[in-house]
N, C-alpha and C positions, 0 to 999 in steps of 0.2 A: 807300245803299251796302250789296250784300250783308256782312250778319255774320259768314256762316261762313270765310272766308279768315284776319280779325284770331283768332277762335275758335282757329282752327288752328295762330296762329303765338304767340299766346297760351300754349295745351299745352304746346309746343315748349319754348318761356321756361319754362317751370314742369319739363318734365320734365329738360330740359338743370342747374338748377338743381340737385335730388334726385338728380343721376346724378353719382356719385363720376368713372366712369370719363372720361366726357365733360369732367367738369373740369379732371382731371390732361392730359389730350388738350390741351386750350385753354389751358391754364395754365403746366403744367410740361413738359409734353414739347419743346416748340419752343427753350425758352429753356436748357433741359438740353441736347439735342442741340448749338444755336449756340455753348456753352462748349467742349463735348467734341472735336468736330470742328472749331471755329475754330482750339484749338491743334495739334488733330492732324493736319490738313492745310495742309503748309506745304511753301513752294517754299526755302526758306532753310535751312542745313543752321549750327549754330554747335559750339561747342567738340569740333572734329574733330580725333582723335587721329593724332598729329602726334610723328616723329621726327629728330634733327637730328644732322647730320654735321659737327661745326663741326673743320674744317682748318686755319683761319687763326687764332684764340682771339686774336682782335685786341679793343679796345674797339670797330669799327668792326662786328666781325662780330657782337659780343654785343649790339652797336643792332641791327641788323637782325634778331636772335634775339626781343627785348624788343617791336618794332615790330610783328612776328609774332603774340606773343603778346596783345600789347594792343589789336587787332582784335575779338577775341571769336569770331573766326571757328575760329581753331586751340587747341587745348588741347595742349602740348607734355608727352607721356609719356616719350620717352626722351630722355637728351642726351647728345655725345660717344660715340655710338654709331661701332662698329667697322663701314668702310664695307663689310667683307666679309660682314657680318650684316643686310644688310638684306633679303634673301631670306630667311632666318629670321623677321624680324619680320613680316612680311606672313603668313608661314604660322600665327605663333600669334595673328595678328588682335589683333599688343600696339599697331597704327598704320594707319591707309589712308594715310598719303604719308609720304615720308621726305625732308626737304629736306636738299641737300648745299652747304655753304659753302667753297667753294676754298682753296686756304692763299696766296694770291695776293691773295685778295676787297681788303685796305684797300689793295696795294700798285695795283691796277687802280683802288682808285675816284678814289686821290687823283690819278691820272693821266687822269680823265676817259675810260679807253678803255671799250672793253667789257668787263663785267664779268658773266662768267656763274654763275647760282646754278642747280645742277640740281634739278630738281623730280621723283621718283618715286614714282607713286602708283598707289595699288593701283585697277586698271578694271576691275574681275569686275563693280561697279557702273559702270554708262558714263556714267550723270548724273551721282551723284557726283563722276566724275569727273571732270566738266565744271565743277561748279562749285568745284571744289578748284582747279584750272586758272587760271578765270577771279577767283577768289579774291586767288589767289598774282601773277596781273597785275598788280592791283590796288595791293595793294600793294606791288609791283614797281616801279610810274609812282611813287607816296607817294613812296616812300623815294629814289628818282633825282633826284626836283625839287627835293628837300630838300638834296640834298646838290650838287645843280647838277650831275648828270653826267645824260646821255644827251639833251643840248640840239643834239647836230651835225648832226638830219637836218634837209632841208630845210621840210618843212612838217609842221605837227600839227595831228591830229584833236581839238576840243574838242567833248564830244558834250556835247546839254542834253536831257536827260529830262523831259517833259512828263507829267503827271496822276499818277505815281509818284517823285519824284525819288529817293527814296530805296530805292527796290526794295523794299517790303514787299509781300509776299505776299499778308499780312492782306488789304489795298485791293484782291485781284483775288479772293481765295475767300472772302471773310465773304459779301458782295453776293449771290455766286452759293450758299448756304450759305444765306440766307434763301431765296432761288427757293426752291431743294430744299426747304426746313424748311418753308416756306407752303403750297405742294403739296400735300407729304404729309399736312400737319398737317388741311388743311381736305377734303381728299378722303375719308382719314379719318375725319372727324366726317359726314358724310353717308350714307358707304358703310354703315354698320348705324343707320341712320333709318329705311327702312322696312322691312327682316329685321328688325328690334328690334322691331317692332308684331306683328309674322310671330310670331315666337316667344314673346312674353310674353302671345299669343291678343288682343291688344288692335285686330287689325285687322279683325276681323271687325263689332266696333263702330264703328271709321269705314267702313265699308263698308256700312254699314245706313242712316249716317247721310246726308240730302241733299246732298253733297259730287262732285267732279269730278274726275276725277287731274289736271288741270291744278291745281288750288286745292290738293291735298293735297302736291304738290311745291313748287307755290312758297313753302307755306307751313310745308315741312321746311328751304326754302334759306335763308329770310328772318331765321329768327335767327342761323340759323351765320354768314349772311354778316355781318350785324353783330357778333359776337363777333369771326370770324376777322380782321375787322378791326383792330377794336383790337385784337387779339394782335397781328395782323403790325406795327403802328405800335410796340408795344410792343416787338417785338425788332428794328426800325430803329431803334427809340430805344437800347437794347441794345448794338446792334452799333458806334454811334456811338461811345457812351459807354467802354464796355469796351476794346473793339476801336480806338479811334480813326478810323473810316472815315470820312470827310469827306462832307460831302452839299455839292455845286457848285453843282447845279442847282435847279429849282424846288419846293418841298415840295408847292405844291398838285398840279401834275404828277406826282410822285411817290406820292403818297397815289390821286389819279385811275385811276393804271395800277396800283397794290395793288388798288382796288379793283376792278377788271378781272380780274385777275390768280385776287383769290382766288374771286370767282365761275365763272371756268372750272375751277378745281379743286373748288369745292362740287356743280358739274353734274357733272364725271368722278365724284365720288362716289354722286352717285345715280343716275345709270347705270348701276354698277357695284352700288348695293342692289336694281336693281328686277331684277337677272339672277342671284344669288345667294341660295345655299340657308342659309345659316347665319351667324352674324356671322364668324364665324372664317373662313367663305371668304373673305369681304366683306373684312375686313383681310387675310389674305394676299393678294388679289388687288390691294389698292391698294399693299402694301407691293413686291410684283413689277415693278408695275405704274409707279411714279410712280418709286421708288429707283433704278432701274436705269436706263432712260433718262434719266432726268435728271444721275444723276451722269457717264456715258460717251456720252452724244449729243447734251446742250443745249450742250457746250460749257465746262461748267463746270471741269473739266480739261483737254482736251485741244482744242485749234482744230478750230471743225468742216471748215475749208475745208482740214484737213491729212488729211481721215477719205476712204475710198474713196468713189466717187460713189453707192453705195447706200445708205451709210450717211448720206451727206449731204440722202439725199432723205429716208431716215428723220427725220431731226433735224427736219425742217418742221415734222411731225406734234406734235414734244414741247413741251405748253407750254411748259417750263422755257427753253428755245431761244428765245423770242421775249423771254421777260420778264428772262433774263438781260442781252441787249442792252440793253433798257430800264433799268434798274435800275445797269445798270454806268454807263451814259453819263451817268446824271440825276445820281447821285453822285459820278463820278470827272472827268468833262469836263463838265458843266452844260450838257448837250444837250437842246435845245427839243424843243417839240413836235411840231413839221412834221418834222421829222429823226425821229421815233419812230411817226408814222403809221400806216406799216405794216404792225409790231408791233403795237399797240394795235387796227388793224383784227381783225386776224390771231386774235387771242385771243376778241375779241368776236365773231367768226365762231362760237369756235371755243362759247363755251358759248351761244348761237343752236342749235345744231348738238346739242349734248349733249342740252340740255333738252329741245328737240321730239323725240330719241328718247326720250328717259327717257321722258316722258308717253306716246308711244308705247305704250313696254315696259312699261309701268304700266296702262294702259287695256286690251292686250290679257290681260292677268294678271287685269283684273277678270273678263273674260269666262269 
């Protein structure tokens, strides 16, 4: 077996070791960002300030006040507000909705008719507003079944929510929150692999020495990729743990397509060191580079099949797009293998494809 490859990736282990910044990279940045943005990106909106018009000061209306309140969804700031001031409160931003309870409310319920409660809410935000909406539905149905009124139409929708029962948000962005965070994290650690031999003059010595750009790449890839690994396992462990995200499907599958995963972004990275002048390009250019489409084109926000058809063709290209798929199905519906195929080709195209340029971009550099 030639020596010089293990030699190589040997260094790697030793200099990755000695190198503060590469550790904090590997170590703490992944598991810092998964906290930071786990809680800051969230589809669930809680203790929304909330004012109330109560007409009726029934016991009937102060349950439905209490019911309101003990959701967690609403946080009630004003009460017995004057219904002429509620354009007021909107203006000093002391409420986004102001629920109004009739003076009528116990006399309607206990007659099973309809009973109206108006609902106004401030749409300068239109999600919001939405979910203030479907909020106050919600428990609209509660508090009618409870009390046995609003049983007279002829048929009801019982819906059943599969792989989210509970609508947590967590279960659709922590998933795709790793994509992103594995990504960046290993592309990254690549992209100033070899600018970092460039600048500290150390590469003129491997370049004397009997070596091949094919060996001197794989054997920049081969420690990250075994590090990047267990980091990424480590913040699936993480995200489980913390987060509660459920894992359905199969771990070795799982683990199979990380590993996948994080080899296409260890290849983006060294593509991206063997065409850069300085490490600081190197990371701006993976931070442009990997953050951006991934958070507005893999899909991790916004559906891609709702994005215009260029943009959808763009999203192909991003890995974060194929392994979010992957990643969401394995953990949230226990979706095999065969059902992920495509995906998993798709990636493994995708660093096939990097590496033979990098080696490329590397060999014509020796020249």
């Amino acid at each position: 077996m030639n020596p010089v490859l293990p030699t190589i990736i040997k260094k790697e282990f030793i200099h990755i070791w000695r190198d503060p910044q590469t550790l904090v990279i590997i170590l703490l940045m992944p598991l810092m960002m998964l906290i930071l943005y786990g809680y800051a990106i969230t589809l669930e909106m809680k203790q929304i300030r909330t004012a109330v018009v109560d007409l009726d000061k029934t016991p009937q209306s102060r349950e439905f006040i209490e019911k309101i309140i003990s959701t967690g969804f609403f946080h009630v700031t004003r009460v017995d507000v004057p219904y002429r001031q509620i354009e007021d409160i909107f203006f000093r931003s002391q409420a986004r909705c102001v629920i109004v309870i009739p003076d009528n409310f116990a006399e309607k319920l206990a007659g099973d008719s309809s009973t109206p409660v108006q609902l106004v809410v401030d749409a300068s935000d239109p999600n919001a507003a939405n979910f203030i909406n479907n909020y106050m539905a919600r428990i609209n149905v509660g508090f009618n079944l409870q009390h046995g009124a609003g049983n007279g139409g002829i048929f009801s929708v019982e819906a059943r929510l599969l792989y989210n029962p509970d609508l947590l948000s967590a279960y659709f962005f922590v998933p795709g929150l790793v994509a992103v965070i594995i990504l960046l994290s290993s592309a990254l650690l690549t992209s100033i692999a070899i600018v970092r031999e460039i600048e500290f003059g150390t590469m003129e010595q491997i370049l004397v020495s009997p070596v091949r750009p094919n060996q001197i790449i794989i054997g920049k890839i081969v420690p990250y990729l075994v590090l990047s690994f267990l980091d990424g396992v480590l913040i699936l462990f993480f995200a489980h743990l913390w987060f509660h995200v459920p894992v359905y499907g199969s771990l070795l599958l799982l683990g199979f397509s990380l590993f996948v995963y994080i080899l296409t972004g260890l290849c983006f990275g060294v593509l991206i060191s063997t065409v850069a002048r300085s490490q600081q390009v190197a990371m701006m250019a993976v931070m442009v580079i990997t953050i951006l489409p991934s958070f507005m084109l893999s899909g991790f926000i916004f559906p891609v099949r709702s994005m215009p058809h260029i943009l959808r063709e763009i999203s192909v290209i991003v890995p974060a797009t194929h392994f979010l798929r992957i990643i969401r199905g394995i953990m949230l519906k226990g979706t095999g293998i065969f059902q992920l195929l495509p995906e998993l080709g798709i990636l493994t195209a995708f660093s096939i494809l990097l590496i033979a340029i990098s080696i490329r971009k590397f060999h014509t550099k020796l020249e």
